[in-house]
mmJSON file of the N, C-alpha and C atoms, coordinates in Angstrom:
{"data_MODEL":{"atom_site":{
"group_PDB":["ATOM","ATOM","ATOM","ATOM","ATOM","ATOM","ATOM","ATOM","ATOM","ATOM","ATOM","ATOM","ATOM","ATOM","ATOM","ATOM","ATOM","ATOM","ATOM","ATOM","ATOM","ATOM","ATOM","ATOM","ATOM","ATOM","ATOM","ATOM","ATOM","ATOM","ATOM","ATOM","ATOM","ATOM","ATOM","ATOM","ATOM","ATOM","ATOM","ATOM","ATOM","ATOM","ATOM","ATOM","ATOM","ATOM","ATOM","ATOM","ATOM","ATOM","ATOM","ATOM","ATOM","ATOM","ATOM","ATOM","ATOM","ATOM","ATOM","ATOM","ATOM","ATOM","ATOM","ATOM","ATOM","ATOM","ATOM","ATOM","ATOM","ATOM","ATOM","ATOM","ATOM","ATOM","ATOM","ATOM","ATOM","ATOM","ATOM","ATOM","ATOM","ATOM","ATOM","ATOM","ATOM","ATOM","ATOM","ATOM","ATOM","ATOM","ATOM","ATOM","ATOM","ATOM","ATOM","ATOM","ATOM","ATOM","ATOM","ATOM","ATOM","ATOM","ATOM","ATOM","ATOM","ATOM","ATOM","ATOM","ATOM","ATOM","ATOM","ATOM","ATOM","ATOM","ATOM","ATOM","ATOM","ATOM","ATOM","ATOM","ATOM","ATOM","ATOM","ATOM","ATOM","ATOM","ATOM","ATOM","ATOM","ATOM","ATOM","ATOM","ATOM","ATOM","ATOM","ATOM","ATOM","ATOM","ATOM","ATOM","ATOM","ATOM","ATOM","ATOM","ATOM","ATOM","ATOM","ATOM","ATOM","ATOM","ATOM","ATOM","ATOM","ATOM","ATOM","ATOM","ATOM","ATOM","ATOM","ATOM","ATOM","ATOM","ATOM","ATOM","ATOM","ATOM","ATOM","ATOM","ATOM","ATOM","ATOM","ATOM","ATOM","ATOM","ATOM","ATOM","ATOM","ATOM","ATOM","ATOM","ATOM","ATOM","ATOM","ATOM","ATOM","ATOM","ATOM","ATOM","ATOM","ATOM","ATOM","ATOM"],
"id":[1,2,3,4,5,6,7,8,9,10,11,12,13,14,15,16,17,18,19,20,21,22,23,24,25,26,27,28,29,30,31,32,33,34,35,36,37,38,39,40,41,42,43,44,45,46,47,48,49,50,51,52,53,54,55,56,57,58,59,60,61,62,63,64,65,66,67,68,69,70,71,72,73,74,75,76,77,78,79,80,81,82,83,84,85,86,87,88,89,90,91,92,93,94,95,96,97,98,99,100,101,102,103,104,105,106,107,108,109,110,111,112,113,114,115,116,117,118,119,120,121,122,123,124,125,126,127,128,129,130,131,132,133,134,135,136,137,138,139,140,141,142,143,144,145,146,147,148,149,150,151,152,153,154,155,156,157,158,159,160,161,162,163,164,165,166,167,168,169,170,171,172,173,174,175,176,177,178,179,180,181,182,183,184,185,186,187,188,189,190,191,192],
"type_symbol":["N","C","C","N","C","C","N","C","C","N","C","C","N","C","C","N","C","C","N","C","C","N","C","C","N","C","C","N","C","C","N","C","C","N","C","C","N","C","C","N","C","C","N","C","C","N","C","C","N","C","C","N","C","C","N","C","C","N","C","C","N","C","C","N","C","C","N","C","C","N","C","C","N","C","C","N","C","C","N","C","C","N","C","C","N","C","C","N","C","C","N","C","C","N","C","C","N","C","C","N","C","C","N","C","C","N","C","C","N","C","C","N","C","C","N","C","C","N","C","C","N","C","C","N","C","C","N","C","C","N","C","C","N","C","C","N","C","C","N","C","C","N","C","C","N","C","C","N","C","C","N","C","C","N","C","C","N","C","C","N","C","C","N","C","C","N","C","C","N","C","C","N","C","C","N","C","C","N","C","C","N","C","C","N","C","C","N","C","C","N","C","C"],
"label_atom_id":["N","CA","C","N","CA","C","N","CA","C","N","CA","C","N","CA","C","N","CA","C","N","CA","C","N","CA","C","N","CA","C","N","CA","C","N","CA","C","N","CA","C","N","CA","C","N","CA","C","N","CA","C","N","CA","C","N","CA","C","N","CA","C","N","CA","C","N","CA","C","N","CA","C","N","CA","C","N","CA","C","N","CA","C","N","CA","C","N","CA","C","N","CA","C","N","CA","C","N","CA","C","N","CA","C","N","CA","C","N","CA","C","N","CA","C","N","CA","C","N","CA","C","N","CA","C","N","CA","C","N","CA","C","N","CA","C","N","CA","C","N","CA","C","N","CA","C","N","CA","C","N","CA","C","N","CA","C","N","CA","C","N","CA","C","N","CA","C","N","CA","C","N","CA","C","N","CA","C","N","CA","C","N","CA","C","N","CA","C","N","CA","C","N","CA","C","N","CA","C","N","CA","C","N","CA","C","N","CA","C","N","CA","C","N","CA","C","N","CA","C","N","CA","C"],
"label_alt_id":[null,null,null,null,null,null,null,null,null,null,null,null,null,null,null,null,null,null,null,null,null,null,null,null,null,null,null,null,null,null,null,null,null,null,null,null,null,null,null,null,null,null,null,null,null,null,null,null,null,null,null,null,null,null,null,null,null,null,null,null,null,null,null,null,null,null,null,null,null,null,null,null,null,null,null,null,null,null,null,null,null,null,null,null,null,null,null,null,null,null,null,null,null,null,null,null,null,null,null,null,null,null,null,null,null,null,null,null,null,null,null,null,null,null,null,null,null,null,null,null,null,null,null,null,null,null,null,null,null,null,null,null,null,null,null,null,null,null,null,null,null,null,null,null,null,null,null,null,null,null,null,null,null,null,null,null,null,null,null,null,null,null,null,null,null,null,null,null,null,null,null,null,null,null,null,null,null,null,null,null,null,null,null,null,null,null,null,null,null,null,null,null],
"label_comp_id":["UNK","UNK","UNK","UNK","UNK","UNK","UNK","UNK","UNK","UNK","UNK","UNK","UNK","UNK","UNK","UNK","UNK","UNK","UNK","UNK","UNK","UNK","UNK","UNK","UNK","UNK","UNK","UNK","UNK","UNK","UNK","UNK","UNK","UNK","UNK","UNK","UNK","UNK","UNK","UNK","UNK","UNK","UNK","UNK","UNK","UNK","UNK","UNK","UNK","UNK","UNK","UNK","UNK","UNK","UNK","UNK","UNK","UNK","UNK","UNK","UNK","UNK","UNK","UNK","UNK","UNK","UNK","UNK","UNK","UNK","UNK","UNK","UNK","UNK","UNK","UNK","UNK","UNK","UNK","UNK","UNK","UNK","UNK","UNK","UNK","UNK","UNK","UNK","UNK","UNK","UNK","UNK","UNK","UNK","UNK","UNK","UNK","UNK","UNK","UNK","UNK","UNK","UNK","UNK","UNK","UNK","UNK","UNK","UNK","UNK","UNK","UNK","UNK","UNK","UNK","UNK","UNK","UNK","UNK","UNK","UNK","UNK","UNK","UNK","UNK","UNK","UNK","UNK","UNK","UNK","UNK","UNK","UNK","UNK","UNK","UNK","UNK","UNK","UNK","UNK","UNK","UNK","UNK","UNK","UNK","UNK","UNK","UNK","UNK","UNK","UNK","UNK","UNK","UNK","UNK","UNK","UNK","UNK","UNK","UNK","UNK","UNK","UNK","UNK","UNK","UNK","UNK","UNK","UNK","UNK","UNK","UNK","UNK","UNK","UNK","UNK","UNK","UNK","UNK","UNK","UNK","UNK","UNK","UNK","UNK","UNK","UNK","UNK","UNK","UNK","UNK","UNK"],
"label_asym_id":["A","A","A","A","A","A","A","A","A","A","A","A","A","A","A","A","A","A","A","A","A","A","A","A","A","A","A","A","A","A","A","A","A","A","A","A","A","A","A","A","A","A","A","A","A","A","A","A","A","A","A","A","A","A","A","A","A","A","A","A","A","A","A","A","A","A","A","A","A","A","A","A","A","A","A","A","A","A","A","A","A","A","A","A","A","A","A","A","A","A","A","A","A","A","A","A","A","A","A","A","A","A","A","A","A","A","A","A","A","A","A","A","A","A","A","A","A","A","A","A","A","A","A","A","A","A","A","A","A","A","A","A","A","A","A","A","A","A","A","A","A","A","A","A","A","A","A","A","A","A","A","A","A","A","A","A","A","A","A","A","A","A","A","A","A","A","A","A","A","A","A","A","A","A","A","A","A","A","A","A","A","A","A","A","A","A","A","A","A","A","A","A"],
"label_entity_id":["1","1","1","1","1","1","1","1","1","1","1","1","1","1","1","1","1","1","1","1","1","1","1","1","1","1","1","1","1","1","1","1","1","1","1","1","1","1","1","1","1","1","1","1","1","1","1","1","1","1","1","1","1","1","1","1","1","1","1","1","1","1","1","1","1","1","1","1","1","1","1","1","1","1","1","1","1","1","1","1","1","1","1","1","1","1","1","1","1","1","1","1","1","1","1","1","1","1","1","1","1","1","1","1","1","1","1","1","1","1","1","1","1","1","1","1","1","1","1","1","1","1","1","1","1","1","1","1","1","1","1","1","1","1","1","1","1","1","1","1","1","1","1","1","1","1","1","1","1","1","1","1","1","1","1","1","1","1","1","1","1","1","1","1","1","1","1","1","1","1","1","1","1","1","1","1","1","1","1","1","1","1","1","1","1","1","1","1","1","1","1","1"],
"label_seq_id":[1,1,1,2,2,2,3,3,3,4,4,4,5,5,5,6,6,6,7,7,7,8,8,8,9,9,9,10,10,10,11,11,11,12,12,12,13,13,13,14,14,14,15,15,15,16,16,16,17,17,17,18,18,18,19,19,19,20,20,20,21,21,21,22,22,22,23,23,23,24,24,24,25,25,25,26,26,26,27,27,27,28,28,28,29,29,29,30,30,30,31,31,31,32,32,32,33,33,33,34,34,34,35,35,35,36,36,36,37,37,37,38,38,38,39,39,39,40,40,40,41,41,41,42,42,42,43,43,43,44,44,44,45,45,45,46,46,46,47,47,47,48,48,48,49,49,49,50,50,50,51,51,51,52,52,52,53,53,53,54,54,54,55,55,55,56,56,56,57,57,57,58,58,58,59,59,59,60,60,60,61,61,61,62,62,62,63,63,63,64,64,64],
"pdbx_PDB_ins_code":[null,null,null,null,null,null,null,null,null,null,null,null,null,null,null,null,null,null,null,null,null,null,null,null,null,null,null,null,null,null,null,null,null,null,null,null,null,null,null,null,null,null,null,null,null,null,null,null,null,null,null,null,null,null,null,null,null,null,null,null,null,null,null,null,null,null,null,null,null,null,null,null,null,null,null,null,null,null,null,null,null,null,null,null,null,null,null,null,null,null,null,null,null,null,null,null,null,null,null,null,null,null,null,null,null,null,null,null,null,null,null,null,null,null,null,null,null,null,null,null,null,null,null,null,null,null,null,null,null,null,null,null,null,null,null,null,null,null,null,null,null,null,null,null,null,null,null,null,null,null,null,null,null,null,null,null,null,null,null,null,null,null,null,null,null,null,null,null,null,null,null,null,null,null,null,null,null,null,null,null,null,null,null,null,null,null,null,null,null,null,null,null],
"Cartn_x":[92.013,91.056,91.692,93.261,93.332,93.933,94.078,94.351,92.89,91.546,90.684,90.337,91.22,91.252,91.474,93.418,94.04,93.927,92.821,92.322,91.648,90.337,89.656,89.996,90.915,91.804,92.448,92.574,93.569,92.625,91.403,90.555,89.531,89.55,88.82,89.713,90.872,92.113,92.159,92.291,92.396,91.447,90.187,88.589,88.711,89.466,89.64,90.445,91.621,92.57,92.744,91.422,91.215,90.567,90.027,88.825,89.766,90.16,91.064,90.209,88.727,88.176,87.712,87.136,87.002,88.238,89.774,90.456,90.807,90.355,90.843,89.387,88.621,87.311,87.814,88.607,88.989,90.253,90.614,91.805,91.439,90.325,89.349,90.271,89.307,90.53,91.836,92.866,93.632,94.223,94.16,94.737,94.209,92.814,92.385,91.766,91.596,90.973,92.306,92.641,93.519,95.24,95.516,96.748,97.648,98.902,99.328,98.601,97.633,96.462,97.55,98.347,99.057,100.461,101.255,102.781,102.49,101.773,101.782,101.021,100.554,99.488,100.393,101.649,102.43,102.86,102.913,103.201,104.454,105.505,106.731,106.725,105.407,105.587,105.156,105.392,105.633,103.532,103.237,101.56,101.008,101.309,101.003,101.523,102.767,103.532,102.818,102.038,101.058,100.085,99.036,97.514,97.264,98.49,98.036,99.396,99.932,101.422,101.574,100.367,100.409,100.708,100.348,100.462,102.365,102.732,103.98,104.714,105.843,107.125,107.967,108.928,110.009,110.612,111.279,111.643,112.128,113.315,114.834,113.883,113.232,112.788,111.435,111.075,109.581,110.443,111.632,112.415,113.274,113.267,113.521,113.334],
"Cartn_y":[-157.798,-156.884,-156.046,-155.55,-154.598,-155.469,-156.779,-157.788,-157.876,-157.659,-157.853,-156.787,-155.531,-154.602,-154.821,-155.383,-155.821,-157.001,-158.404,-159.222,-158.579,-157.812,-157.698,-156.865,-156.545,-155.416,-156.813,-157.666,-158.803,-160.099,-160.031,-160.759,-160.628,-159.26,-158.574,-158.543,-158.265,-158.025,-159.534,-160.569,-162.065,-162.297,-162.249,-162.256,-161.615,-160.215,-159.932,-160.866,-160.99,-161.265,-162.719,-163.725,-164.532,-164.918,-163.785,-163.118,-162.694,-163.149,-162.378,-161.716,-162.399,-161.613,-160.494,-160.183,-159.135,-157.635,-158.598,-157.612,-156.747,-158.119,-157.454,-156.451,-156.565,-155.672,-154.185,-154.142,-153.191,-152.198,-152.642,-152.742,-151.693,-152.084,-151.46,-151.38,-150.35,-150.12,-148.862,-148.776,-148.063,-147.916,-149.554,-149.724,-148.697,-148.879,-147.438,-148.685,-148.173,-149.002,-149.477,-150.389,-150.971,-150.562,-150.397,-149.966,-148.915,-149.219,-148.064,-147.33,-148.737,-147.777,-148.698,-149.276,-149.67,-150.482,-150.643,-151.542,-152.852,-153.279,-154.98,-154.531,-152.868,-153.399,-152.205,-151.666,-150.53,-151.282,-150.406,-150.398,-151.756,-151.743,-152.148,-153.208,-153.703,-155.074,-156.502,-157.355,-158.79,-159.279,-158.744,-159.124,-157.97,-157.09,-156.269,-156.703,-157.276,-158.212,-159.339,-160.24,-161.147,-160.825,-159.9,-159.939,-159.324,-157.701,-156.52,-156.272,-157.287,-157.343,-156.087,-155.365,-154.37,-153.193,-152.855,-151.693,-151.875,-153.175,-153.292,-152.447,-151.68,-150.543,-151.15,-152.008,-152.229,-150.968,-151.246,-149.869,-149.493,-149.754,-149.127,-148.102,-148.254,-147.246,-146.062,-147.014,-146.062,-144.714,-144.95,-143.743,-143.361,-143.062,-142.332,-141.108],
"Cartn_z":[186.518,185.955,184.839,185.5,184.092,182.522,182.937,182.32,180.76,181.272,180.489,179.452,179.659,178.533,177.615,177.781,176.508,175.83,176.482,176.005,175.462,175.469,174.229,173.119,173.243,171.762,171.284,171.947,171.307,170.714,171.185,171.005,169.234,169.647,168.167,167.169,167.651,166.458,165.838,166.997,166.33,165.255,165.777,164.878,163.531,163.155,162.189,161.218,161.751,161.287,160.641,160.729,160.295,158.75,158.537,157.749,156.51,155.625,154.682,153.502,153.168,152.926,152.975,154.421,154.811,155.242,155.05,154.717,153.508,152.098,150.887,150.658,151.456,150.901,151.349,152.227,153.251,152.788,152.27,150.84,150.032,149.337,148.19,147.181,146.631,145.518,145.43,145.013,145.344,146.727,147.722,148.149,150.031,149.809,151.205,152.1,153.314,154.015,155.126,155.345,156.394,155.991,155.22,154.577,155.157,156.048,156.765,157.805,158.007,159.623,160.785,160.281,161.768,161.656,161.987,161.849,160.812,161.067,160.604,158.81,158.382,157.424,156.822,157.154,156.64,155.026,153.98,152.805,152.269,153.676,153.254,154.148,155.092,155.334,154.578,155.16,154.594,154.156,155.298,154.732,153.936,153.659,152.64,151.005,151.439,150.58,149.962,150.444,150.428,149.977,150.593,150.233,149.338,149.042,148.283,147.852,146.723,146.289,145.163,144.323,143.762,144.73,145.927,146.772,147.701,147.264,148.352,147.586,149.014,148.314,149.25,149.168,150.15,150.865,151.749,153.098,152.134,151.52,151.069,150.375,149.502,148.483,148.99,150.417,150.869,151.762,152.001,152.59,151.878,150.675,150.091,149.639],
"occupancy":[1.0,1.0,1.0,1.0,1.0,1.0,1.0,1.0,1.0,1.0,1.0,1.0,1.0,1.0,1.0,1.0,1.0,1.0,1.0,1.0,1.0,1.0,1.0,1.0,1.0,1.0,1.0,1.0,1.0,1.0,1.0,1.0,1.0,1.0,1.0,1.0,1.0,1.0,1.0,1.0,1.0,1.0,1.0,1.0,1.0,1.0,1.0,1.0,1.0,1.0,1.0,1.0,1.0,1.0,1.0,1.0,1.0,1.0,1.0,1.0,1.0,1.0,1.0,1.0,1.0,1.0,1.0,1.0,1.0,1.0,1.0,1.0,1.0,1.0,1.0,1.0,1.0,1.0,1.0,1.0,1.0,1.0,1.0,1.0,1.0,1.0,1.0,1.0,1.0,1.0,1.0,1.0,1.0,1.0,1.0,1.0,1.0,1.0,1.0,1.0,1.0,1.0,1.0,1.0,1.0,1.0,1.0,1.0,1.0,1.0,1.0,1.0,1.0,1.0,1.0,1.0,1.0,1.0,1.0,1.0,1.0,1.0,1.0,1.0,1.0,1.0,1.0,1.0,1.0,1.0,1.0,1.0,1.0,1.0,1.0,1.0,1.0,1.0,1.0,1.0,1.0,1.0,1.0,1.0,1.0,1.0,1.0,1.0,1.0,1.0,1.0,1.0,1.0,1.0,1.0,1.0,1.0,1.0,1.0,1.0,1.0,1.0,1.0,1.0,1.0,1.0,1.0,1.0,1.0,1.0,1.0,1.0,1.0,1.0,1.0,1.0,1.0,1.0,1.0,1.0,1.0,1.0,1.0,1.0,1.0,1.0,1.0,1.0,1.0,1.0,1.0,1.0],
"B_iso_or_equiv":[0.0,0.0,0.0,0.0,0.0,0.0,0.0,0.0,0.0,0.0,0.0,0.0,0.0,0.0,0.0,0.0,0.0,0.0,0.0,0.0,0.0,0.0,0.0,0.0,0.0,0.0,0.0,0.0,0.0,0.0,0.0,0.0,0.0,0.0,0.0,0.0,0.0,0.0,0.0,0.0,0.0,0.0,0.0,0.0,0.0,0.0,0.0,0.0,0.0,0.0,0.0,0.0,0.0,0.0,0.0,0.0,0.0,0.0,0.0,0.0,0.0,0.0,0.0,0.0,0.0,0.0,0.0,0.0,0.0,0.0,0.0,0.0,0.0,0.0,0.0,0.0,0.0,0.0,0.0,0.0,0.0,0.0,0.0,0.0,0.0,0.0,0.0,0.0,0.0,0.0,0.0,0.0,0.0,0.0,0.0,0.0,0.0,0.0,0.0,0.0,0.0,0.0,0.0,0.0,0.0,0.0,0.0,0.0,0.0,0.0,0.0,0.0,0.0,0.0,0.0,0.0,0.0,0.0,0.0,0.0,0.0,0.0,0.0,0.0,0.0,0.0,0.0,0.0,0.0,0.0,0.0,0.0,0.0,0.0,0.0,0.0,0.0,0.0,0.0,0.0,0.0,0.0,0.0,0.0,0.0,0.0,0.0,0.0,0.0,0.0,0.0,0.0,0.0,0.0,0.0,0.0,0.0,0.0,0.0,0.0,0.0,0.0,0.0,0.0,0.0,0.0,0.0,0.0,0.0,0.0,0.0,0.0,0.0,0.0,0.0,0.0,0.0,0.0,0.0,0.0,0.0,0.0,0.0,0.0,0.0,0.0,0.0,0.0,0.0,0.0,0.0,0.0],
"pdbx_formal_charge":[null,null,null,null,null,null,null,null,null,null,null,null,null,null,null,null,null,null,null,null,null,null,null,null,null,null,null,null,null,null,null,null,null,null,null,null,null,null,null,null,null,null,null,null,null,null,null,null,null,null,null,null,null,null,null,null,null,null,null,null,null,null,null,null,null,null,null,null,null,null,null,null,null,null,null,null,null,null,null,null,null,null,null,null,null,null,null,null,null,null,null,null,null,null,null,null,null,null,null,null,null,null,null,null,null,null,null,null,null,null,null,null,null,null,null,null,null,null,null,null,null,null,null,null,null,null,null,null,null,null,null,null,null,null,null,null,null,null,null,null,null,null,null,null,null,null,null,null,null,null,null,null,null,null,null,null,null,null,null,null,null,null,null,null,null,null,null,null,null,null,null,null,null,null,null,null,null,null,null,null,null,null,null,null,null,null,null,null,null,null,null,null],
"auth_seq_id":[1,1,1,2,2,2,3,3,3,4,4,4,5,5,5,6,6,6,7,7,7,8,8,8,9,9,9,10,10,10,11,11,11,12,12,12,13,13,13,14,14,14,15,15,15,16,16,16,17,17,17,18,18,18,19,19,19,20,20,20,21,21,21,22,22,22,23,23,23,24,24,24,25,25,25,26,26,26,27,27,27,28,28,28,29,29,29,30,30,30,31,31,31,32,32,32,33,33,33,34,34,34,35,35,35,36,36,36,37,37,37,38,38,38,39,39,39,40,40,40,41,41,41,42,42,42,43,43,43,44,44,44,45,45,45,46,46,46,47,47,47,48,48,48,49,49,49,50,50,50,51,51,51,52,52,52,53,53,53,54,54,54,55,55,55,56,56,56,57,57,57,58,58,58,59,59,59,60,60,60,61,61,61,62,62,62,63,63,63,64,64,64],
"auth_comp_id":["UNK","UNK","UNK","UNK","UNK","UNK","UNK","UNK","UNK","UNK","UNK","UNK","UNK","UNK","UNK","UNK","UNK","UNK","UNK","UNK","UNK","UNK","UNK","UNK","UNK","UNK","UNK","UNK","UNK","UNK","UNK","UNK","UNK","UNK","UNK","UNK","UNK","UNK","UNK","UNK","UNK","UNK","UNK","UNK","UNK","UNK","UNK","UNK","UNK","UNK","UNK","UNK","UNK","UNK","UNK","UNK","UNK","UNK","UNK","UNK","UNK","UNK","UNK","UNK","UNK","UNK","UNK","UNK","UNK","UNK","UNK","UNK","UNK","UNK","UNK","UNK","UNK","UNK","UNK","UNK","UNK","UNK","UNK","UNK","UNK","UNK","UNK","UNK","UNK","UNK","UNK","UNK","UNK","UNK","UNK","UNK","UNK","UNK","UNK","UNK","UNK","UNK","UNK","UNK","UNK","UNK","UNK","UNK","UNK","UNK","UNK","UNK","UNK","UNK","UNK","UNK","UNK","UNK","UNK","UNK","UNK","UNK","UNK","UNK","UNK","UNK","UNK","UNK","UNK","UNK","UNK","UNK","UNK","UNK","UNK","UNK","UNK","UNK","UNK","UNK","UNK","UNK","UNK","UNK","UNK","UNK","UNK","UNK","UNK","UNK","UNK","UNK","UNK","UNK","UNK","UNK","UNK","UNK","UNK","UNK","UNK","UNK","UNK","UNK","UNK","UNK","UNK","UNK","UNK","UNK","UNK","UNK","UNK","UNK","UNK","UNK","UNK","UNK","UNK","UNK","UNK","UNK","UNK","UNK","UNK","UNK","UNK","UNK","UNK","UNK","UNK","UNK"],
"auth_asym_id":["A","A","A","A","A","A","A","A","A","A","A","A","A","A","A","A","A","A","A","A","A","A","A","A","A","A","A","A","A","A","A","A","A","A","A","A","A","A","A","A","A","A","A","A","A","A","A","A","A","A","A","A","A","A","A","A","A","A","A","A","A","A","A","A","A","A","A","A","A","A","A","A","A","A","A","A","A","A","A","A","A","A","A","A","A","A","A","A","A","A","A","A","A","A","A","A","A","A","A","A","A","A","A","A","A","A","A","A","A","A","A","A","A","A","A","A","A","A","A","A","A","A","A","A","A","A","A","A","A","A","A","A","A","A","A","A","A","A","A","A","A","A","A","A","A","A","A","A","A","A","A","A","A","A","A","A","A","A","A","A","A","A","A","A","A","A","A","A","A","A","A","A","A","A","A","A","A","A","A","A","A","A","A","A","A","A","A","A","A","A","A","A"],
"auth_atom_id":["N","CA","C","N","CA","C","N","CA","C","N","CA","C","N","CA","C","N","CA","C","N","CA","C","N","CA","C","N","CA","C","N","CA","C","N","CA","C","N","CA","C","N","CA","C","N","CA","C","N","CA","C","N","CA","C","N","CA","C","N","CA","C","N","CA","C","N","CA","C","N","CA","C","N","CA","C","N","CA","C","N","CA","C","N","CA","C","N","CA","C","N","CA","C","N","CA","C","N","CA","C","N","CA","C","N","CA","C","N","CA","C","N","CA","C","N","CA","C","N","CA","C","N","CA","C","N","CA","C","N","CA","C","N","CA","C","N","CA","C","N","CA","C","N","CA","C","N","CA","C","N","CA","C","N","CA","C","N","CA","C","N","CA","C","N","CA","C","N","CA","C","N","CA","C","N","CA","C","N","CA","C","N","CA","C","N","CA","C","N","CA","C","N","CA","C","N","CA","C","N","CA","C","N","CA","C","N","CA","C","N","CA","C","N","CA","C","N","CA","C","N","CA","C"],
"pdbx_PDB_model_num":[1,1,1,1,1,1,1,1,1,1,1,1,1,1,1,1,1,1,1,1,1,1,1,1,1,1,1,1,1,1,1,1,1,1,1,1,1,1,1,1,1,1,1,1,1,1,1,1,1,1,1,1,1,1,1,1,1,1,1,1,1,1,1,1,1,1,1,1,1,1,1,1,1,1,1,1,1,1,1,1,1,1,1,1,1,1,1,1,1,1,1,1,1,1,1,1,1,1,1,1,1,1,1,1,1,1,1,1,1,1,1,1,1,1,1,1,1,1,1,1,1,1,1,1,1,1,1,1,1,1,1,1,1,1,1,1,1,1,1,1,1,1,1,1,1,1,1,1,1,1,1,1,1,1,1,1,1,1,1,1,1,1,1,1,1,1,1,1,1,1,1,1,1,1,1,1,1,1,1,1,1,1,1,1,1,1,1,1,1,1,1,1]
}}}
């Protein structure tokens, strides 16, 4: 039972995450929307790197 919580946070997250459209809409402009709302969509990772290569800041320089 407490098993079916974190299936559906994992379930919806998958569903998104297929959708790359619906991420770059999310994006917008100047980079608002999904951007730094969580680990995987932070400024200085590898799929931010990919989808929204104008908004990427590698670590070395985002802690600065």
């Amino acid at each position: 039972m407490e098993m079916l919580i974190s299936l559906a946070t994992t379930a919806l997250q998958g569903i998104w995450g297929t959708d790359t459209s619906r991420l770059q809409r999310l994006a917008g402009e100047g980079g608002e929307g999904k951007l730094d709302s969580c680990y995987a969509y932070g400024r200085s990772r590898e799929v931010v790197k990919m989808q929204w290569p104008q908004y990427y800041v590698p670590a070395d320089e985002r802690d600065a």
